[in-house]
N, C-alpha and C positions, 0 to 999 in steps of 0.2 A: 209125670203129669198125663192122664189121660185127656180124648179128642175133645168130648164135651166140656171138663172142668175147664180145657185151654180155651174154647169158644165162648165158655162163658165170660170167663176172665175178660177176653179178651174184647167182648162188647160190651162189657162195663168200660172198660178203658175207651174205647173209641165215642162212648156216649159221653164220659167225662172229657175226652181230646174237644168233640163237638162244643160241649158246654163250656170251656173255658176261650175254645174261639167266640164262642156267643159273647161270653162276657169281655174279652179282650177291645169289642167293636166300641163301647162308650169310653174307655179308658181313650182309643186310639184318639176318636172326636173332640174329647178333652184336651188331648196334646197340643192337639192342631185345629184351634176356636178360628169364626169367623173374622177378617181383621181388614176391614176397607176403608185404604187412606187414597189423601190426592197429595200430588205434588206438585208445585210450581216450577217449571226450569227458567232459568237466565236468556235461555238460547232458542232463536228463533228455530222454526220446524226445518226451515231450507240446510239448516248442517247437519247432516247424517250422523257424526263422527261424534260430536260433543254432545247436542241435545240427543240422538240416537243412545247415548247412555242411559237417560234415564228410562228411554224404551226399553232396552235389553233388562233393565236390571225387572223392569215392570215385569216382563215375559218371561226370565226364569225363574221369579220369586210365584209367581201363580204357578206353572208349571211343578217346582220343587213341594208346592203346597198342597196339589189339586184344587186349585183354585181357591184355597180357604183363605191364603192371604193375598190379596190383590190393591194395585198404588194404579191409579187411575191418574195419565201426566199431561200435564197440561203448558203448551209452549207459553214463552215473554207474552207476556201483554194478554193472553185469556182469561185469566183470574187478577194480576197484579202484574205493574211494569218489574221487566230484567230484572233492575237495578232494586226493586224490594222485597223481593223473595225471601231472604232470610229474615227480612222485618216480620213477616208473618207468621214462621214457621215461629219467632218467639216469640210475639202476641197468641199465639195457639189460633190463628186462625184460619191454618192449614198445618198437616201435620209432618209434612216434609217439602227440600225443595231439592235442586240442583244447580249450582251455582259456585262462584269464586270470592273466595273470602275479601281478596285485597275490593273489591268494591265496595265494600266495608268499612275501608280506613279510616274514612274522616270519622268517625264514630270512636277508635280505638286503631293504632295503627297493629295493634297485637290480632288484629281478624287477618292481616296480612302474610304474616311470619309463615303461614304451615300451607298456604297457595303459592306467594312465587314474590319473591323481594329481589331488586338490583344486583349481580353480581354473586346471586346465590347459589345453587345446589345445581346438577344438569337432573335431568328424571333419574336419573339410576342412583345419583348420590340422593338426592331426596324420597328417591322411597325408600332407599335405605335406612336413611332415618326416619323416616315415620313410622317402618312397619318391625327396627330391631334397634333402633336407637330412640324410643321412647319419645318423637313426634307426634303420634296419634293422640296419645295420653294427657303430654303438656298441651295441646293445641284444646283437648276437653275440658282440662282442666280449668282455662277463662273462659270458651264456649259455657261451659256451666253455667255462667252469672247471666249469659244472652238464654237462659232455658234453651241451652240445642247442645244432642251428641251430633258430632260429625266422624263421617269416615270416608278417607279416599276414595274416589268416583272417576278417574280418568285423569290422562295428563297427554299431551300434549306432544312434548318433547322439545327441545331448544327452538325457542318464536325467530321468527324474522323481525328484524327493525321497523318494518314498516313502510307504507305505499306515501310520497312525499309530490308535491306537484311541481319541484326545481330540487336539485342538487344540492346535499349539505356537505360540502370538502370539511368546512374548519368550525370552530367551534362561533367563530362570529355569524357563521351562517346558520346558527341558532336562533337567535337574537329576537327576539320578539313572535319567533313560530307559533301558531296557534294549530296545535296536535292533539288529537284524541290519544290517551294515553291510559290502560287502566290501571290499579291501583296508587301505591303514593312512590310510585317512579316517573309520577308528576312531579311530586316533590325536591326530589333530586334535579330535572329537570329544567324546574323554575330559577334555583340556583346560575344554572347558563344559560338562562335568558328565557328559555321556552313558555309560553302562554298553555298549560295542559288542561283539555275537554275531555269530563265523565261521559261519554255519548254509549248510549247499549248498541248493540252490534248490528242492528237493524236500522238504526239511524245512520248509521258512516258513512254510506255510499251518496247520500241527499245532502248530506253537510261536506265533505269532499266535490260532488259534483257545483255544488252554489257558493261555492267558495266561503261558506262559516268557516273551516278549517284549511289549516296549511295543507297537512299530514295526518297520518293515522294509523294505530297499528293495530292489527288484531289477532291472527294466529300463527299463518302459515300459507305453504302455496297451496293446499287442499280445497282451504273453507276460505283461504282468500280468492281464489277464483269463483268459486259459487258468488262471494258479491261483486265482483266486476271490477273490482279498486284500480285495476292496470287501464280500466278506459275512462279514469278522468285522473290518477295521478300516475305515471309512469315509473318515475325511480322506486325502483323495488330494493331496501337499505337491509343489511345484516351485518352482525347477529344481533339478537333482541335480547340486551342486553340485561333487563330487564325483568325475563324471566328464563331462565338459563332450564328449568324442570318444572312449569306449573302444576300445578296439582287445583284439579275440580274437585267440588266436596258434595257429596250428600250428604245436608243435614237435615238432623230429625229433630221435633219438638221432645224437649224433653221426657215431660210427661206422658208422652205417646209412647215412646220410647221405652222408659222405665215399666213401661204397662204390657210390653211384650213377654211371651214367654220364657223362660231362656232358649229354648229349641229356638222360636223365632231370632231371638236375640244373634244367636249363632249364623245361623241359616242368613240372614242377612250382612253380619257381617264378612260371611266368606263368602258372599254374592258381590259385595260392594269391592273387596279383594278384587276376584273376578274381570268386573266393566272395568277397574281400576285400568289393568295389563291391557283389557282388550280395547281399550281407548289408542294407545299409544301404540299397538301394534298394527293400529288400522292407521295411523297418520304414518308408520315407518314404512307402510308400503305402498298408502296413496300419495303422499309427496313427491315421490322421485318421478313421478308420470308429471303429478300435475307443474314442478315447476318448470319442467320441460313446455308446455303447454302454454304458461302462461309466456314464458321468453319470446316463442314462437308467434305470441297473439301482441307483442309490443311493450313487454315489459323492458324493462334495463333494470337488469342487478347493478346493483354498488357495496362495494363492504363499508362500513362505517371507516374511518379514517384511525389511525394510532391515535393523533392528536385527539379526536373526539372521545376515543372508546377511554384514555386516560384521565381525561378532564371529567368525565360522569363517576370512574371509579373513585376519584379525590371528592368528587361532588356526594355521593354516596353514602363513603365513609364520614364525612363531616353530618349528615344527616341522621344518619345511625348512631353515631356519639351523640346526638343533642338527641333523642328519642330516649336513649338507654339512659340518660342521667334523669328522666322525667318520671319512667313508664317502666317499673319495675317487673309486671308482666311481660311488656314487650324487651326487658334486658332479657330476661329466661327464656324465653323461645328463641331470639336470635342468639343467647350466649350457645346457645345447645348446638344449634346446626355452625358455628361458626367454629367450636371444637370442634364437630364432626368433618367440615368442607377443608381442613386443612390436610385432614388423613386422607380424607378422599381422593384429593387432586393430587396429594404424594404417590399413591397407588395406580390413580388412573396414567398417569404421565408415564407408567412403568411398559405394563405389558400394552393394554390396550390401546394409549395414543401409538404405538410405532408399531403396533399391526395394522391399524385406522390408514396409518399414516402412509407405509408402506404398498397398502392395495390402493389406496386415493393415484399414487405415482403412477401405479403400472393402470388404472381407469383411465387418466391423462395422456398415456401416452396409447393407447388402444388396444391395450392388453386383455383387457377382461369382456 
């Protein structure tokens, strides 16, 4: 090939490279359309950890987008209170929220099963079944009738029992308590006597301080010291039994939803993945400061008692049988993770409890 025929060739080609970048630009825009939702969280602004979820996901979903797709979030009580968040994401009048299903219960106790039921999953058994044992999927699958996908948004990690204003030894020390409790592990509850209050998270500290409530639980020693619980009830009670792996959801309106891309479709759900881990990885390394902190400031730990922690498991399980013989959606969701929680805890009891268990000894004794 001679110098000329090569240069000519050669700037035809680079004029056609040019032109097919040219035309590549609308295709690209088409992928990735304009797409501006709001969201409602559960959670007031003051908890970095939980409601900061729905921030993070806001910031890298624009970011991942360039800006084309953007969730403008809006804490409790701006748009609609905590507790109605997902009422609106299915009347379609918002088109997503941030939030915990079991607040849900009274409506279907099946919004509860794939957030955090008595005596259920820790986080690591429950996202294992949600994200390889086909939880995400059943939990859509009733979601569907409420118009909402949901997907994992953050968790927690095994709750504390809760900030108390006297001492519960025995189960008679139950007995007529009036405790903020969320989802229907009121239920269980009422069974031994307990009086259980729906209160959003921003109310507890005013109904604790005025004596409407006995007791109250709410996460942990992180987001429980941001509200102050230890200066009007001191006994600090675990474990929270209650929700052994919560799980936070983002749910979307359906039709919102269904209207995405699938590029979006994706992109979001490996985002939602994402704040899932990084929820729980911000509580596994702000707790151990804060509950040092809060001891220091006048709390008193308590463990729940044998006596206590037996009598709610029996209370429980009688709860769960009369549900599953009612609520055929809620038998399916809890029959799934309850085949799942028994491999679980066969497994975890192996290697991991007596490595746990092993370094807890030599922390005790001043080793580490």
């Amino acid at each position: 090939m001679d110098r000329r025929s090569f240069l000519t060739k050669a700037a035809i080609g680079g004029v056609g490279a040019a032109a097919a970048t040219t035309l590549a630009a609308p295709a690209i825009a088409q992928a990735a359309p304009k797409v501006t939702w709001r969201l409602t969280s559960s959670f007031p602004k003051s908890l970095d950890t939980i409601y900061g979820g729905a921030e993070v996901l806001a910031k890298r979903l624009s970011e991942a987008t360039d800006g084309n797709f953007t969730i403008q979030v809006f804490a409790a009580g701006e748009l609609v209170p905590g507790l109605q968040a997902a009422d609106e994401v299915t009347a379609g009048n918002i088109e997503a929220c941030h939030t915990v299903g079991y607040y849900y219960w009274g409506k279907d106790p099946s919004w509860a099963v794939a957030a955090a039921v008595p005596f259920g999953l820790s986080a690591r058994g429950h996202n294992a079944w949600q994200y390889h044992g086909g939880g995400i999927d059943l939990y859509n699958e009733f979601l569907a009738t409420q118009n909402i996908v949901a997907l994992p948004g953050g968790n927690t990690g095994v709750q504390m029992g809760g900030w108390f204003r006297k001492e519960i030894n025995t189960v008679a020390d139950m007995q007529g308590l009036k405790m903020r409790v969320g989802g229907f592990a009121g239920k269980v509850m009422e069974k031994l006597g307990v009086v259980p209050q729906q209160i959003a998270g921003g109310d507890i500290y005013p109904a604790l301080e005025k004596g409407t409530i006995d007791g109250a639980e709410w996460v942990g020693p992180y987001d429980d010291e941001k509200l102050g619980f230890q200066k009007v009830a001191p006994y600090y009670y675990y474990p929270g039994w209650w929700e052994g792996g919560p799980t936070v959801h983002f749910m979307f309106n359906k039709a919102a939803y269904d209207g995405l891309t699938p590029a979006y479709q994706s992109l979001l759900r490996s985002l939602c993945q994402g704040v899932d881990a990084d929820m729980l990885q911000k509580y596994d390394y702000k707790n151990p400061t804060a509950i040092k902190s809060l001891v220091a400031n006048g709390a008193q730990l308590r463990p729940f008692s044998p006596e206590i922690l037996e009598a709610c498991f029996v209370a429980a399980n009688e709860v769960y049988a009369e549900m599953e013989a009612t609520n055929p959606t809620f038998a399916k969701l809890w029959g799934s993770i309850k085949a799942f929680r028994s491999e679980h805890y066969t497994w975890s009891q192996i290697a991991e409890y007596n490595y746990d268990t092993f370094m807890m000894t030599q922390q005790n004794a001043g080793k580490l």
